[in-house]
C-alpha positions in Angstrom: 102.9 107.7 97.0 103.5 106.0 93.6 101.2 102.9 93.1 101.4 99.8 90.5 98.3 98.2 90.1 97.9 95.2 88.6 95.8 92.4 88.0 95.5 89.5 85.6 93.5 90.2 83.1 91.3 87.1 82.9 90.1 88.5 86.7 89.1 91.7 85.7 87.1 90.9 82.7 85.2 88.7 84.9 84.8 91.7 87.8 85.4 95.0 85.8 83.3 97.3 88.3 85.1 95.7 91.5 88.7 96.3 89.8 87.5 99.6 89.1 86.5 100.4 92.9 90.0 99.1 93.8 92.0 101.4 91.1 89.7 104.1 92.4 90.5 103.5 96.0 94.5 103.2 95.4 94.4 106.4 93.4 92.7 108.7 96.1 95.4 110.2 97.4 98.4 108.3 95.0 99.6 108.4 91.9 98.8 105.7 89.8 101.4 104.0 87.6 100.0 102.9 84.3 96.3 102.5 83.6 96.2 98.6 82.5 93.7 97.4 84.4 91.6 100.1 84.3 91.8 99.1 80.0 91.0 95.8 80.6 87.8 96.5 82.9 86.7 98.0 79.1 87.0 94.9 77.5 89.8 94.7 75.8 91.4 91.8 77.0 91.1 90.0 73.7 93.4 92.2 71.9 96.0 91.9 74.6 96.4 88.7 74.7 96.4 88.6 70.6 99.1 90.8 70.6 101.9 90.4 68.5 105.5 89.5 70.3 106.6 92.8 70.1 103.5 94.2 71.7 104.6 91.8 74.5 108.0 92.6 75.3 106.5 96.1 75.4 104.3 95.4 77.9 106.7 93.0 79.8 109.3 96.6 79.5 106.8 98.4 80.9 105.3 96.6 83.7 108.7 96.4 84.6 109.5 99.9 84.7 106.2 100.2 86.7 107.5 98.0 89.5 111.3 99.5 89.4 109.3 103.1 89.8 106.8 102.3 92.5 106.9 102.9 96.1 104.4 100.5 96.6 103.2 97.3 94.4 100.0 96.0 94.9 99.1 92.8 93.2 95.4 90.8 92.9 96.0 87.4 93.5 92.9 86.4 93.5 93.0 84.1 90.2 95.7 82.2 89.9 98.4 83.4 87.1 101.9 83.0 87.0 102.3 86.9 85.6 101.0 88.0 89.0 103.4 85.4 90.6 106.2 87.2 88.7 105.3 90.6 89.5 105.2 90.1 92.8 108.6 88.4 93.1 110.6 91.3 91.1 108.7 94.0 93.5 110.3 91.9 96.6 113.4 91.6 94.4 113.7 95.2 93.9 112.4 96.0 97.7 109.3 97.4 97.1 106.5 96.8 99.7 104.1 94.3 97.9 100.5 94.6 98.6 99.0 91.0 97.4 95.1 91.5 97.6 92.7 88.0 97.3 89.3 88.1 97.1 87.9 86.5 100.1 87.7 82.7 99.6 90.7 83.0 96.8 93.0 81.9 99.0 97.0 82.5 97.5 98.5 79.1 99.0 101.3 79.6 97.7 102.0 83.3 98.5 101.1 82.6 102.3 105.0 80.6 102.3 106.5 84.0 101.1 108.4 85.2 104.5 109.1 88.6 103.8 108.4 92.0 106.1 107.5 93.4 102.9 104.9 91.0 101.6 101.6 92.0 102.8 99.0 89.4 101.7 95.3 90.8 102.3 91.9 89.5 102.1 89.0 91.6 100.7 85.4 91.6 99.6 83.2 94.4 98.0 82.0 95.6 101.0 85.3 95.7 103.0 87.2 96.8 100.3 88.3 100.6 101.2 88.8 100.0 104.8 91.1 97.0 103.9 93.1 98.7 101.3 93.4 101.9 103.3 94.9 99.7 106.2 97.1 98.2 104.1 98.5 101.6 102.4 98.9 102.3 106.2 101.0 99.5 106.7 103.6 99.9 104.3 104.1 103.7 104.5 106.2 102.1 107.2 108.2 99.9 104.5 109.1 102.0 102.1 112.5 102.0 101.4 114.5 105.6 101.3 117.6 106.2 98.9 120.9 106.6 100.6 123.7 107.7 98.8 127.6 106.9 99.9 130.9 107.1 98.0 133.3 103.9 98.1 136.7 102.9 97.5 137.0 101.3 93.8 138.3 98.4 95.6 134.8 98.3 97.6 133.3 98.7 94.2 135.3 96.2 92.6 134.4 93.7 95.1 130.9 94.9 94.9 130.4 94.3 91.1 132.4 91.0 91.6 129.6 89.6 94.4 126.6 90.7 92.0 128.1 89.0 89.0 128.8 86.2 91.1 126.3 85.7 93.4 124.0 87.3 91.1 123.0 89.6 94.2 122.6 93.3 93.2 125.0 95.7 95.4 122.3 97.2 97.3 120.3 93.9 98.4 123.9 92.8 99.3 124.6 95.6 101.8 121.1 96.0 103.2 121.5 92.0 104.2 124.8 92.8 105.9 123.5 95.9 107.7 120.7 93.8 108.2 122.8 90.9 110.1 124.4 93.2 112.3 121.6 95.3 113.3 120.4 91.3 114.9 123.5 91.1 116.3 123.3 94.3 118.1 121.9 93.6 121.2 122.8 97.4 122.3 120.8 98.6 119.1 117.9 96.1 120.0 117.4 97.8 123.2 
């Protein structure tokens, strides 16, 4: 399984060893996307946040390619930042399960509203910390979304390019909600 990791910054230089414990954990048996965090547990959060504007749309390109090639996202929420806040929302966006870890008495208020099957929001601590993240790789092995190739009309197409350009929906979000509202309506399928 490919992971993301990701934290803000200002969290990890405060907690370098416990980040590194959790990037250690994740890349057991996974491949790990990008090695920020694992950086910043060295102390060079300074020079990140000094970086020039090119450096950041860099970064802002990569952690974006990150998400788009994850299975799974997994996000530390612990500190408030509206980066992390962002991440998570393009992983839902793009249908990748979302791991949102908090330390124990972090509390994401705002994350609990989220309703989506995808959204795991999990509490941890440094003693519980590789029992709760294998649990939570558990979980969303289940969530994972599988690619599924099909040719269309171009008159499907058509109207599929017209409904993301204007309902700024992307064409696969748009079927999976239809095939999602008929698979409720299917009281044969629910049986």
């Amino acid at each position: 399984m490919k992971i993301f990791f990701i934290a803000s910054p200002r969290a990890v230089i405060k907690e370098p060893d416990l980040f590194k414990k959790i990037a250690k954990v994740l890349s057991k048996d996974n491949k790990m996307l990008g090695e920020m965090v694992l950086e910043w547990t060295k102390g060079d959060v300074e020079d990140f946040y000094a970086g020039t504007h090119e450096e950041r749309i860099e970064h802002y390109k990569k952690t974006m390619d990150y998400v788009k090639k994850a299975d799974v996202v997994v996000v530390d929420v612990s500190l408030h930042s509206m980066s992390m806040g962002y991440i998570v929302n393009k992983g839902l966006e793009a249908s990748k399960p979302v791991i949102a870890l908090y330390k124990r008495g972090n509390d994401p208020y705002f994350f609990s509203g989220i309703q989506d099957q995808k959204l795991q929001i999990v509490a941890y601590d440094e003693n519980n910390v590789e029992k709760v993240l294998a649990g939570a790789l558990n979980n969303v092995s289940g969530l994972m979304d599988v690619r599924f190739n099909f040719f269309v009309s171009p008159k499907i197409l058509n109207y599929l390019d017209w409904v993301a350009q204007k309902r700024m929906v992307p064409r696969s979000v748009f079927l999976r909600d239809l095939i999602e509202k008929e698979m409720r309506k299917d009281k044969e399928f629910r049986q």
